[in-house]
PDB file of N, CA, C, O and CB in Angstrom:
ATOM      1  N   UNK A   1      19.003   4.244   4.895  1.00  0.00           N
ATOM      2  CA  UNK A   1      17.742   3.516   4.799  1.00  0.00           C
ATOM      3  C   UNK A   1      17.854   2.351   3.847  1.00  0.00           C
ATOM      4  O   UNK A   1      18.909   1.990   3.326  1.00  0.00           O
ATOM      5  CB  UNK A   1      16.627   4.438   4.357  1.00  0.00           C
ATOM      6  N   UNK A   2      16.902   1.904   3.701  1.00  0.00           N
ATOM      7  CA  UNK A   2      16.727   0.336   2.541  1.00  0.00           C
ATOM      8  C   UNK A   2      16.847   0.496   1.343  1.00  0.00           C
ATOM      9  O   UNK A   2      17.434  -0.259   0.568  1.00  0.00           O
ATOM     10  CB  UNK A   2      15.360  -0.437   2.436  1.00  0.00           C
ATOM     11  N   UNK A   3      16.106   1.848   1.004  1.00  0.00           N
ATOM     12  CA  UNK A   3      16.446   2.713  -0.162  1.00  0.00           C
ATOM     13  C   UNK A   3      17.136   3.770  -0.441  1.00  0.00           C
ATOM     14  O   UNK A   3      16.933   4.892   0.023  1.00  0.00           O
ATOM     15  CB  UNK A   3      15.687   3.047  -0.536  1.00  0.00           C
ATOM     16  N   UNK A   4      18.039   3.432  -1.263  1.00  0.00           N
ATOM     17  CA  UNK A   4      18.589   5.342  -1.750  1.00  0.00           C
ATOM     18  C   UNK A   4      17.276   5.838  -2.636  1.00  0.00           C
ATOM     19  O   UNK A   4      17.009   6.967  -2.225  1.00  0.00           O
ATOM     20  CB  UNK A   4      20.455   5.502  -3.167  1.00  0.00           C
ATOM     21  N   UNK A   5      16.672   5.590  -3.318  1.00  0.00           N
ATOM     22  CA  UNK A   5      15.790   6.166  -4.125  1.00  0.00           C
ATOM     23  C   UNK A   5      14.347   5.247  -3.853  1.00  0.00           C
ATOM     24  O   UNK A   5      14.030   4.063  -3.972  1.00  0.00           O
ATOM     25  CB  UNK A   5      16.411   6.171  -5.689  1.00  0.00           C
ATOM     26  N   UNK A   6      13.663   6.538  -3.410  1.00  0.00           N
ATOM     27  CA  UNK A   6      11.869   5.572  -2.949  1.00  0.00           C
ATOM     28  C   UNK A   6      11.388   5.659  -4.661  1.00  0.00           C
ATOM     29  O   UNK A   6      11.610   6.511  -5.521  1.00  0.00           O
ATOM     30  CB  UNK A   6      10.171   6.894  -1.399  1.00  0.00           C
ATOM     31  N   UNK A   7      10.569   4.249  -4.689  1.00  0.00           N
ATOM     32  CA  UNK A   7      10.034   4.087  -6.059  1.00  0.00           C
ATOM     33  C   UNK A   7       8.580   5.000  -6.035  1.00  0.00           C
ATOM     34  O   UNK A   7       7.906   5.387  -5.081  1.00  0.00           O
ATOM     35  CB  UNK A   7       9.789   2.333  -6.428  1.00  0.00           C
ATOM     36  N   UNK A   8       8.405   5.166  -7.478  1.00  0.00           N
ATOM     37  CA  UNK A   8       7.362   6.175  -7.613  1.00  0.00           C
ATOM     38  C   UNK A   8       5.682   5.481  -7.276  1.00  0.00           C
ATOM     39  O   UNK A   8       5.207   4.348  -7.342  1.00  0.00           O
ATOM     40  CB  UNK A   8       7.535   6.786  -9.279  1.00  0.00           C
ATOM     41  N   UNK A   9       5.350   6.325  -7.042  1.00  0.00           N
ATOM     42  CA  UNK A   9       3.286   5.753  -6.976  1.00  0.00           C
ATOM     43  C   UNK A   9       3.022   4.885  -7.732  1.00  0.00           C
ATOM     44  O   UNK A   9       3.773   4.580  -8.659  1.00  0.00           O
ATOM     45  CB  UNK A   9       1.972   6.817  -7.486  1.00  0.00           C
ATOM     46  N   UNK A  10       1.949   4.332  -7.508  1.00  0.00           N
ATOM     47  CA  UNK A  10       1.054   4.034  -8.667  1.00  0.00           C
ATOM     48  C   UNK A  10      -0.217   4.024  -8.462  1.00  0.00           C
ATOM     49  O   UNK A  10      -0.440   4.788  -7.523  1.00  0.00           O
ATOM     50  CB  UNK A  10       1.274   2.905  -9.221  1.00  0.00           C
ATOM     51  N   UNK A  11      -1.173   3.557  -8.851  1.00  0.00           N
ATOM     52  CA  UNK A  11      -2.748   3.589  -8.420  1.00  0.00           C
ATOM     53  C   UNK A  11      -3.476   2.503  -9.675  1.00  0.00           C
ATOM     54  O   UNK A  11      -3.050   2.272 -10.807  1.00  0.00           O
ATOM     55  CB  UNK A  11      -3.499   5.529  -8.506  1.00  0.00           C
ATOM     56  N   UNK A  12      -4.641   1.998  -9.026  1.00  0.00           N
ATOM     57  CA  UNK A  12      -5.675   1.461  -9.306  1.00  0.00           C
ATOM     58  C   UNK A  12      -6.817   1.925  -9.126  1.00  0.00           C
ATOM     59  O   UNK A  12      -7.098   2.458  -8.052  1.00  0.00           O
ATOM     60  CB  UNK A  12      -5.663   0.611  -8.925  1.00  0.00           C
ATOM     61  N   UNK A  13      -7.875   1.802 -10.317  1.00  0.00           N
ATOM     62  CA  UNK A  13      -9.112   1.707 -10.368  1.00  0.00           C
ATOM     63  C   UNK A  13     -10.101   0.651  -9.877  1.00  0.00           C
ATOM     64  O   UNK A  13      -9.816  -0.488 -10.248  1.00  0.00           O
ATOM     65  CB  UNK A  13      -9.222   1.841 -11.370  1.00  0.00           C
ATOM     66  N   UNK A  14     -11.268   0.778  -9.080  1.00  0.00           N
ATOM     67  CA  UNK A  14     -11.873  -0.044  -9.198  1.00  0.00           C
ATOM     68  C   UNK A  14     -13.145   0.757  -9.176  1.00  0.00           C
ATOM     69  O   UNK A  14     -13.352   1.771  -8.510  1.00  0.00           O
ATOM     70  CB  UNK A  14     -11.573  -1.038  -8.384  1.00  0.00           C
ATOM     71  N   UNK A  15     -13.931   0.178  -9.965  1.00  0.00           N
ATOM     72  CA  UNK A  15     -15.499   0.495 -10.157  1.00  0.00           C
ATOM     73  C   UNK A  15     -15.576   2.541 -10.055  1.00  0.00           C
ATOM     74  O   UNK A  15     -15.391   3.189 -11.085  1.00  0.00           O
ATOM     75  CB  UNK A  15     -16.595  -0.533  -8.466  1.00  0.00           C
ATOM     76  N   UNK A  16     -15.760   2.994  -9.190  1.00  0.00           N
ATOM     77  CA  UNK A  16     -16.029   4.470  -8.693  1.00  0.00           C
ATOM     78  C   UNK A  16     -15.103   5.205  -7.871  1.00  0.00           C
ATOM     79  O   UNK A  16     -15.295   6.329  -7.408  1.00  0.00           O
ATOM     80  CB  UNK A  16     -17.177   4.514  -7.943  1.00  0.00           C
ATOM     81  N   UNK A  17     -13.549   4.102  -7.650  1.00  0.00           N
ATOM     82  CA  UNK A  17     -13.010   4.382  -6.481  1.00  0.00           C
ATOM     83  C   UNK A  17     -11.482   3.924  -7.199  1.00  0.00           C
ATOM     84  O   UNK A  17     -11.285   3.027  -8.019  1.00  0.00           O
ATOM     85  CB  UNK A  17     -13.724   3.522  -5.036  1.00  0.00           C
ATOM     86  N   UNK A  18     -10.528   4.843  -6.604  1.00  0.00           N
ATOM     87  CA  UNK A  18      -9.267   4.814  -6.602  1.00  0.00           C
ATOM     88  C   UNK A  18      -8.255   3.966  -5.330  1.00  0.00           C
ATOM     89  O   UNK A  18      -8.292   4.243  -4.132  1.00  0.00           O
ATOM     90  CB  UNK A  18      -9.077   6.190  -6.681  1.00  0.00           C
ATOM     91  N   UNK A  19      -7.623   3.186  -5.795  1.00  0.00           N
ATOM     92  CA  UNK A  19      -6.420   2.714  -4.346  1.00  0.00           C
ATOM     93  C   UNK A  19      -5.023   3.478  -4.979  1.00  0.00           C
ATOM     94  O   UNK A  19      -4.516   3.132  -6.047  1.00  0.00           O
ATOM     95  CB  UNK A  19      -6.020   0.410  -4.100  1.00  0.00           C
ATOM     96  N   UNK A  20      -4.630   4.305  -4.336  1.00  0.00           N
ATOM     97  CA  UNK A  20      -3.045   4.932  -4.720  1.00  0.00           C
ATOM     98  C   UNK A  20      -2.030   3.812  -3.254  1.00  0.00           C
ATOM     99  O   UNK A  20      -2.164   3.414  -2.097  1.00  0.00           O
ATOM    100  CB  UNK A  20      -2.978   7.476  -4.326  1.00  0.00           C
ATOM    101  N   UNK A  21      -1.257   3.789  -4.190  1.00  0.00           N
ATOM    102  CA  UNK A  21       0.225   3.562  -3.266  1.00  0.00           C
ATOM    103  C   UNK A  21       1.018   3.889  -3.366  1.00  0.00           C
ATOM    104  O   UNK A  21       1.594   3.466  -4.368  1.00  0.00           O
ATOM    105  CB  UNK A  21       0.800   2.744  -3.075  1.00  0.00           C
ATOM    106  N   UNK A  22       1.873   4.985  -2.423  1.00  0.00           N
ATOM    107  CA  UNK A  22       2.912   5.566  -2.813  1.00  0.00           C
ATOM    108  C   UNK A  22       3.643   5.511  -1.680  1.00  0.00           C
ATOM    109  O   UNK A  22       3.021   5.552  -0.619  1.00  0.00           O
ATOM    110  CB  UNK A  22       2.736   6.776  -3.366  1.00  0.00           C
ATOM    111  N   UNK A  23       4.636   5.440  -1.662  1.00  0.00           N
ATOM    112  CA  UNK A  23       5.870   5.036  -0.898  1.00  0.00           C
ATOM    113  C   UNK A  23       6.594   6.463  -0.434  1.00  0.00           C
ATOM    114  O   UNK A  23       6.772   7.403  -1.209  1.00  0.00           O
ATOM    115  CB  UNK A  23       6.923   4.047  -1.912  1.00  0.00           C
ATOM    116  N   UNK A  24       6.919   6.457   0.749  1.00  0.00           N
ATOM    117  CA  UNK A  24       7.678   7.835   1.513  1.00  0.00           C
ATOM    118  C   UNK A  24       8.313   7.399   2.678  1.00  0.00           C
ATOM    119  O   UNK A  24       8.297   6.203   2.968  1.00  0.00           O
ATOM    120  CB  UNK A  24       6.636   9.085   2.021  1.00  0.00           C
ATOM    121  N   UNK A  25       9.032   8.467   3.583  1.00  0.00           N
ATOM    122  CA  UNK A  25       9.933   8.281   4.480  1.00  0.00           C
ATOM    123  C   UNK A  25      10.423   9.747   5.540  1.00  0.00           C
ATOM    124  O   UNK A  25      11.043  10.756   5.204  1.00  0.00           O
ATOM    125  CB  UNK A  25      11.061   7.684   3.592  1.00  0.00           C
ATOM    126  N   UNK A  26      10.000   9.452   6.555  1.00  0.00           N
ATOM    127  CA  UNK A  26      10.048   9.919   7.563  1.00  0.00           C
ATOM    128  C   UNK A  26      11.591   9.605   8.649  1.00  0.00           C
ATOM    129  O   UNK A  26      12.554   8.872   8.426  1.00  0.00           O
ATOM    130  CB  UNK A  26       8.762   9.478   7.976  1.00  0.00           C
ATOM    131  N   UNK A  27      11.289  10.504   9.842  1.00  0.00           N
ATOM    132  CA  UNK A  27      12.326  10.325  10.340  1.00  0.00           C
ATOM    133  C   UNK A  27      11.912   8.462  11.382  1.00  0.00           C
ATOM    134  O   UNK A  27      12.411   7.603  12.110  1.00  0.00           O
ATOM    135  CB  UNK A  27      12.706  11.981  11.228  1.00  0.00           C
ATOM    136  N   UNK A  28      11.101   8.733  10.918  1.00  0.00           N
ATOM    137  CA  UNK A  28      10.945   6.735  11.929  1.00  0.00           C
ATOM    138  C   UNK A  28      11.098   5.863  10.457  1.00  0.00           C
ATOM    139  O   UNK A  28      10.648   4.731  10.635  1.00  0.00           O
ATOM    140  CB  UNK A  28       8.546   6.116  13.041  1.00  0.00           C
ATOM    141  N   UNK A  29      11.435   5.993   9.516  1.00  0.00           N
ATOM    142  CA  UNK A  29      12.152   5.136   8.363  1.00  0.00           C
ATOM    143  C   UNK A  29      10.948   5.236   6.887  1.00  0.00           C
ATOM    144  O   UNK A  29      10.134   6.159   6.862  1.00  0.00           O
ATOM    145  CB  UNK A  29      12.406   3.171   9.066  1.00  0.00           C
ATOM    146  N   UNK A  30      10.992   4.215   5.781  1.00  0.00           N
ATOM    147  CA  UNK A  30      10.262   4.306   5.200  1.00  0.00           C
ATOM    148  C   UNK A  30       8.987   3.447   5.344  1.00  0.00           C
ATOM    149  O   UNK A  30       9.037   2.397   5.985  1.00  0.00           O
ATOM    150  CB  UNK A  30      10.820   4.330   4.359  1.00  0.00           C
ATOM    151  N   UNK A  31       7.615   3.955   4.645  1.00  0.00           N
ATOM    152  CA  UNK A  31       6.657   3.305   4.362  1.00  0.00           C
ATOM    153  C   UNK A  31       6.102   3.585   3.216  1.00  0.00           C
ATOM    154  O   UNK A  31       6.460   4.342   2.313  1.00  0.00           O
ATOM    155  CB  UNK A  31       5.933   3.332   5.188  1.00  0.00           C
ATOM    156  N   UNK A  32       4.884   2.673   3.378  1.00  0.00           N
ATOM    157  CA  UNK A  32       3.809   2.684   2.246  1.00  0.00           C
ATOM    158  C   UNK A  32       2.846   2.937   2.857  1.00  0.00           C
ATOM    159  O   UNK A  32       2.653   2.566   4.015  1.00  0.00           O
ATOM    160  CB  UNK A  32       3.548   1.534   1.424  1.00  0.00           C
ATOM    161  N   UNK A  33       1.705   3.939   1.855  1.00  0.00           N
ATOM    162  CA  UNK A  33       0.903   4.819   2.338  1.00  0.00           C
ATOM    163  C   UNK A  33      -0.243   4.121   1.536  1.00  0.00           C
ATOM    164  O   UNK A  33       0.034   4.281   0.347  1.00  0.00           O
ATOM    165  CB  UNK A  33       1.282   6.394   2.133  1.00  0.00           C
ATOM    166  N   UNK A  34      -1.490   3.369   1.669  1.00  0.00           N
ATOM    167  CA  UNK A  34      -1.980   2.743   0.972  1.00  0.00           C
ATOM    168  C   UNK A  34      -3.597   3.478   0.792  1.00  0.00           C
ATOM    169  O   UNK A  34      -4.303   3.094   1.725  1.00  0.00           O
ATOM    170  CB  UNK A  34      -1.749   1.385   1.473  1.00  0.00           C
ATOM    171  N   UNK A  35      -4.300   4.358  -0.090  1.00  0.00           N
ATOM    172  CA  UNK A  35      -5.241   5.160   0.403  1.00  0.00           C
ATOM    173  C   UNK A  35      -6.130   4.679  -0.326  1.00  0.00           C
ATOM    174  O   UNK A  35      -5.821   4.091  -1.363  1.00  0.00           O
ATOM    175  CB  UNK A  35      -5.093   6.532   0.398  1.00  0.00           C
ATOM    176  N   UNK A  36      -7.583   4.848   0.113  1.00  0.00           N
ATOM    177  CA  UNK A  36      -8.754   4.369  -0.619  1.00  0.00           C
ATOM    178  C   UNK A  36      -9.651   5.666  -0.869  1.00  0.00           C
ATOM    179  O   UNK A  36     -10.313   6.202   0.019  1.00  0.00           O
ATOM    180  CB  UNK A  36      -9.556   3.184   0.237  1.00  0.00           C
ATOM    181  N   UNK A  37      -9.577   6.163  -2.380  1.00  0.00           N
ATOM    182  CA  UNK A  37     -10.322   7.085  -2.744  1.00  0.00           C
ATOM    183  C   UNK A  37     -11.431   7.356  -3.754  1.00  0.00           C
ATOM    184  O   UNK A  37     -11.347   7.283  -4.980  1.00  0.00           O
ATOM    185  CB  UNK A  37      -9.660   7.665  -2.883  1.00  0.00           C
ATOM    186  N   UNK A  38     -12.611   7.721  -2.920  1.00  0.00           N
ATOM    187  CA  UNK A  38     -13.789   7.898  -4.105  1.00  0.00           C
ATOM    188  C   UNK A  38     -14.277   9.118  -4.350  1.00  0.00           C
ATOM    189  O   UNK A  38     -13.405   9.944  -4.619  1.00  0.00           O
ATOM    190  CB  UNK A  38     -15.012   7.171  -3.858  1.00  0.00           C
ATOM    191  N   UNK A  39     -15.289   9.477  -4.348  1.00  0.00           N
ATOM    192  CA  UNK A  39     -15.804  11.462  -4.901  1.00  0.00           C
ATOM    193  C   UNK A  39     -15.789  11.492  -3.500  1.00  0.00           C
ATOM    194  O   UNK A  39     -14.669  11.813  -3.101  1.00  0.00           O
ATOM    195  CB  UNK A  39     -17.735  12.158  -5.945  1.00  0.00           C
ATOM    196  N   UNK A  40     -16.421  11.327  -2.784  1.00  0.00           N
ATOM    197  CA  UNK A  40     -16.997  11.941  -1.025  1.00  0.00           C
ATOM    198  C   UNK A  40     -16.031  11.264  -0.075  1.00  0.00           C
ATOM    199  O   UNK A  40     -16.367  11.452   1.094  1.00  0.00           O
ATOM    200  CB  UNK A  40     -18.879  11.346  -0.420  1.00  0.00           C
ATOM    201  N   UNK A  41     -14.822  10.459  -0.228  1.00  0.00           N
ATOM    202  CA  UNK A  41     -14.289   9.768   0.918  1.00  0.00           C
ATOM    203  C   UNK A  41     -12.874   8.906   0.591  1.00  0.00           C
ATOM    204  O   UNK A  41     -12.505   8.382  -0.459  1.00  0.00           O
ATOM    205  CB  UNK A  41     -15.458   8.795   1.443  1.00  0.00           C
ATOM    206  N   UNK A  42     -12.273   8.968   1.837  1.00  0.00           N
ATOM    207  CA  UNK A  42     -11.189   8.742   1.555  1.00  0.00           C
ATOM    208  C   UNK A  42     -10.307   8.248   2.738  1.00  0.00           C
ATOM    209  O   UNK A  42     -10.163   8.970   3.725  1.00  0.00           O
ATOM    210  CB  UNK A  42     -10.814   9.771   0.952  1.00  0.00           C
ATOM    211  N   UNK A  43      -9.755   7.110   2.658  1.00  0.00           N
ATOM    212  CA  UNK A  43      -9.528   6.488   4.194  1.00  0.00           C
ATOM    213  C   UNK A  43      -8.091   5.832   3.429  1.00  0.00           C
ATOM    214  O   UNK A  43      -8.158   5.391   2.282  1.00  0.00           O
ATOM    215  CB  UNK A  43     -11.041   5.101   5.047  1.00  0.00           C
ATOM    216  N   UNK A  44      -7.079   5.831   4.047  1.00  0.00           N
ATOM    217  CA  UNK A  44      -5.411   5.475   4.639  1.00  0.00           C
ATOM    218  C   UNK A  44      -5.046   4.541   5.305  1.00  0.00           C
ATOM    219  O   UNK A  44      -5.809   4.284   6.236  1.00  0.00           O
ATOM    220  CB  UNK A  44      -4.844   6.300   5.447  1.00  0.00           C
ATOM    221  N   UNK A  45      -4.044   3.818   5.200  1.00  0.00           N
ATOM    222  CA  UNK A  45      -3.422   2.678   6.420  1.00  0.00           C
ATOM    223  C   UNK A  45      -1.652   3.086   5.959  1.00  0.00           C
ATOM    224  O   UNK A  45      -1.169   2.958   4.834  1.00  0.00           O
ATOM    225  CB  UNK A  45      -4.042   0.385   6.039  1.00  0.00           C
ATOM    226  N   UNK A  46      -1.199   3.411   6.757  1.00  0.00           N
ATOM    227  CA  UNK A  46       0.794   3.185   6.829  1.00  0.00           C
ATOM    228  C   UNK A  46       0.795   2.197   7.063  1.00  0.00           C
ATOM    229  O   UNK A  46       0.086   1.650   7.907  1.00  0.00           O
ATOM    230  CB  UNK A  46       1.915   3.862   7.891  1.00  0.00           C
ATOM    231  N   UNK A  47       2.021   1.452   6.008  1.00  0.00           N
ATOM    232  CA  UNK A  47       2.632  -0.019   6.361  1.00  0.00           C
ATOM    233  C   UNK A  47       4.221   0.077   6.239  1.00  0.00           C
ATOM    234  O   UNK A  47       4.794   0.058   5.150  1.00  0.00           O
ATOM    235  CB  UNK A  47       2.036  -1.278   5.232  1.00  0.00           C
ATOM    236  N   UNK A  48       4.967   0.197   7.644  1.00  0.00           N
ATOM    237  CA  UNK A  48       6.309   0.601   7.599  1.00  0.00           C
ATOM    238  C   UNK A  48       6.749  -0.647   6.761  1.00  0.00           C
ATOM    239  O   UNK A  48       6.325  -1.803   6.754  1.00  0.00           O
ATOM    240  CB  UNK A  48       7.064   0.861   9.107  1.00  0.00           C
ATOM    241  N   UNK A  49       7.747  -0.022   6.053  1.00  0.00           N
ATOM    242  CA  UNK A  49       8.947  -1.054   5.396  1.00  0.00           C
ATOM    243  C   UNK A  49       9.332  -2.344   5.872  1.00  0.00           C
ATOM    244  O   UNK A  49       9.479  -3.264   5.068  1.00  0.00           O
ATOM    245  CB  UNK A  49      10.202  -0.463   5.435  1.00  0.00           C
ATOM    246  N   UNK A  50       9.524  -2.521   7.204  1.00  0.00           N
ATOM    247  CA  UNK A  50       9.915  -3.317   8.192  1.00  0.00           C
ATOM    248  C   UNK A  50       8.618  -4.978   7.763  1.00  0.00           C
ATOM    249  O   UNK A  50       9.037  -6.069   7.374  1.00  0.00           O
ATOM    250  CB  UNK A  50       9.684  -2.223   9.965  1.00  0.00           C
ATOM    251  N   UNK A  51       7.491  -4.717   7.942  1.00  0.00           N
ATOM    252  CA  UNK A  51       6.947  -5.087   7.289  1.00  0.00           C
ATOM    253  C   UNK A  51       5.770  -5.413   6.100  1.00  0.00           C
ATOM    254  O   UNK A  51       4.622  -5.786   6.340  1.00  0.00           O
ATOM    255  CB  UNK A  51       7.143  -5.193   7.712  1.00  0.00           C
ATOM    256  N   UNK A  52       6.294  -5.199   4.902  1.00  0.00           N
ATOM    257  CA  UNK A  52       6.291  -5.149   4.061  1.00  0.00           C
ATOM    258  C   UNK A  52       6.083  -6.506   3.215  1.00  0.00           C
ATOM    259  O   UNK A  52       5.193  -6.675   2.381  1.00  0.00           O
ATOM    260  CB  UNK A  52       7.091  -4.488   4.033  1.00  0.00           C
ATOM    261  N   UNK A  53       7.195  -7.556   3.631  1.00  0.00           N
ATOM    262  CA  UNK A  53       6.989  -8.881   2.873  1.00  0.00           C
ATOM    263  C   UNK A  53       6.099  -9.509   3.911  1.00  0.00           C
ATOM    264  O   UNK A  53       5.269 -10.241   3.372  1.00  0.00           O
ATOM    265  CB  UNK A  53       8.432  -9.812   2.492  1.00  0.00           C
ATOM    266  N   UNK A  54       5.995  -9.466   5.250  1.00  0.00           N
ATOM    267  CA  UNK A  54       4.502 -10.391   6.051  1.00  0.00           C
ATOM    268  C   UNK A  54       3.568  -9.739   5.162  1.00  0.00           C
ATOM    269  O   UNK A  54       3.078 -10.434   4.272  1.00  0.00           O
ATOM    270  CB  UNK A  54       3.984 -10.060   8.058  1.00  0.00           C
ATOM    271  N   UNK A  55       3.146  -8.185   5.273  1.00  0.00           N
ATOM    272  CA  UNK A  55       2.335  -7.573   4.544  1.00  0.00           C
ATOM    273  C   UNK A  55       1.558  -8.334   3.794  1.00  0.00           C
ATOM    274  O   UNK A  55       0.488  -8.864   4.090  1.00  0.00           O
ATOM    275  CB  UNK A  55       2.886  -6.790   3.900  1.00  0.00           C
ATOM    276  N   UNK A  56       2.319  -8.365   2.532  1.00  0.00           N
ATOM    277  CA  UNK A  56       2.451  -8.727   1.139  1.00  0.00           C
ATOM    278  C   UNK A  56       2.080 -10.432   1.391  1.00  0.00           C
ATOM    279  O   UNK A  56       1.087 -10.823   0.777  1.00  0.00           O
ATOM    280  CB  UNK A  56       4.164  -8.293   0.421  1.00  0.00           C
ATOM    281  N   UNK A  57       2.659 -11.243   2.070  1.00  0.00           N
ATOM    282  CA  UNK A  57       2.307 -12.502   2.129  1.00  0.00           C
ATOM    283  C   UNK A  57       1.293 -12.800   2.351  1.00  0.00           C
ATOM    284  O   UNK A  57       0.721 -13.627   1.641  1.00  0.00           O
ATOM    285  CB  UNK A  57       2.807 -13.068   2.726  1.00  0.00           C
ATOM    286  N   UNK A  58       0.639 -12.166   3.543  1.00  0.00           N
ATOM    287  CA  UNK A  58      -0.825 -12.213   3.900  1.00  0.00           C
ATOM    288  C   UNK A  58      -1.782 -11.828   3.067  1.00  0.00           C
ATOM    289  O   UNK A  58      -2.739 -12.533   2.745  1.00  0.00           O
ATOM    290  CB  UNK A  58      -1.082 -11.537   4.907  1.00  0.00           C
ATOM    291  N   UNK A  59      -1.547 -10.598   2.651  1.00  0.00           N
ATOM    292  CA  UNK A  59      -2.446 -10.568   1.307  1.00  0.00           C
ATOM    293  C   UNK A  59      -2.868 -11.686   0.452  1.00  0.00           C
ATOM    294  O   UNK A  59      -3.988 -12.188   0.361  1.00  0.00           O
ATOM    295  CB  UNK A  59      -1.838  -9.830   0.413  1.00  0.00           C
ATOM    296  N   UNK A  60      -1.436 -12.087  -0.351  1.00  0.00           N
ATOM    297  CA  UNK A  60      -1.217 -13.319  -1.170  1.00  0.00           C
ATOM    298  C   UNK A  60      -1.731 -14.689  -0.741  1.00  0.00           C
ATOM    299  O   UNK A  60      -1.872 -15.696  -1.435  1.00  0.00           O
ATOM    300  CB  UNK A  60       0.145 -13.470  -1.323  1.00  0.00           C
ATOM    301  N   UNK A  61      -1.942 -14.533   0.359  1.00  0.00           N
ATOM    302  CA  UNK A  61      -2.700 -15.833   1.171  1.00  0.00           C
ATOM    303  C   UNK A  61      -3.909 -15.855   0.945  1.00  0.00           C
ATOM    304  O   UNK A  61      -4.427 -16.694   0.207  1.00  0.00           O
ATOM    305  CB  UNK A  61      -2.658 -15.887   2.661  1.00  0.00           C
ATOM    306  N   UNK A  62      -4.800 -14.562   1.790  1.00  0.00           N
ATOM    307  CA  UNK A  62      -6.541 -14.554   1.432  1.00  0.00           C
ATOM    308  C   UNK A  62      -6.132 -14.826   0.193  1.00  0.00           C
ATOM    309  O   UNK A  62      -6.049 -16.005  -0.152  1.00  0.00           O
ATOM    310  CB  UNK A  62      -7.688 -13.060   1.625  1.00  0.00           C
ATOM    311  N   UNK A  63      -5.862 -13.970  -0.538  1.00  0.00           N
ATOM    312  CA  UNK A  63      -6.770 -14.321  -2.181  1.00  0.00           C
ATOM    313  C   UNK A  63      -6.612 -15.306  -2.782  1.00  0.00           C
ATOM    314  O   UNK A  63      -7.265 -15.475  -3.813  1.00  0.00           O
ATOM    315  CB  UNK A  63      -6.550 -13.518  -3.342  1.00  0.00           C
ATOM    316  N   UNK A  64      -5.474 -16.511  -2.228  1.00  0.00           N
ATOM    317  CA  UNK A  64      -5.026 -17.787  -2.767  1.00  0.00           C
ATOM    318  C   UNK A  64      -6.598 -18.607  -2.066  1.00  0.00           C
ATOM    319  O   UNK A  64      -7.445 -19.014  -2.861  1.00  0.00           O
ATOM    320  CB  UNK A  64      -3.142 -18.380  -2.070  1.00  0.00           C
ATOM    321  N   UNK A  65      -6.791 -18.745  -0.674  1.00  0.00           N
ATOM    322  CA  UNK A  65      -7.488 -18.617  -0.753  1.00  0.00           C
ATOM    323  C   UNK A  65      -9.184 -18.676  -0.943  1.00  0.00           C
ATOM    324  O   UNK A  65      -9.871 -19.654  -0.647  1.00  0.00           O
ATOM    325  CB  UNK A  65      -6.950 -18.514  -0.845  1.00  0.00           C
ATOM    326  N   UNK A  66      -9.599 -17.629  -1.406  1.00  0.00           N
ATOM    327  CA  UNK A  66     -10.334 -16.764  -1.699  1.00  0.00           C
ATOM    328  C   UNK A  66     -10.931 -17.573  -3.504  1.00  0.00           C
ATOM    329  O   UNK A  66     -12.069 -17.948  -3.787  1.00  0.00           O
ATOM    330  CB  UNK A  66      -9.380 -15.163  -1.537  1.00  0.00           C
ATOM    331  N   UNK A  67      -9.732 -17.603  -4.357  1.00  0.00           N
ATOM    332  CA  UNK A  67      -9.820 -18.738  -5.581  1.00  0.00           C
ATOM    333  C   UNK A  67     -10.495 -19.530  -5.241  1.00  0.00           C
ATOM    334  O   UNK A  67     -11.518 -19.744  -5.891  1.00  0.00           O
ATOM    335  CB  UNK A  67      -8.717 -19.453  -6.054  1.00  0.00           C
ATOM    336  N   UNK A  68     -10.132 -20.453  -3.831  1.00  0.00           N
ATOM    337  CA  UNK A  68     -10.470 -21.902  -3.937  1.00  0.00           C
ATOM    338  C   UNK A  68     -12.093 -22.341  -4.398  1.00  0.00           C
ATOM    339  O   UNK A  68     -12.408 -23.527  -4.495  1.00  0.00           O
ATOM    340  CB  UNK A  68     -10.148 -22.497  -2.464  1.00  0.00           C
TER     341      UNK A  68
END
């Protein structure tokens, strides 16, 4: 795989609600597991490895942006 060693979690706060990201790997390769958690609810998106930097770019785009 891309990795010998998947990097560990991490998570953010916002207001009442948690975003964790933690990274894993299956037999269809690795991803990122991106979850949105509050007291009553809790919703997920997988983003395989593969892409990862579009991912990440697009993000970096709205919020560029998003500044203006």
């Amino acid at each position: 795989g891309p990795m010998a060693e998947l990097p560990e979690g991490t998570s953010l706060t916002v207001d009442n609600k948690r975003f964790f990201f933690d990274v894993g790997s299956n037999k269809y390769g690795v991803f990122m597991r991106v979850s949105e958690v509050k007291p009553t609810y809790r919703n997920s998106i997988t983003v395989p490895y593969k892409v990862w930097a579009k991912f990440g770019h697009t993000f970096c785009k709205y919020s560029e942006e998003m500044k203006k």
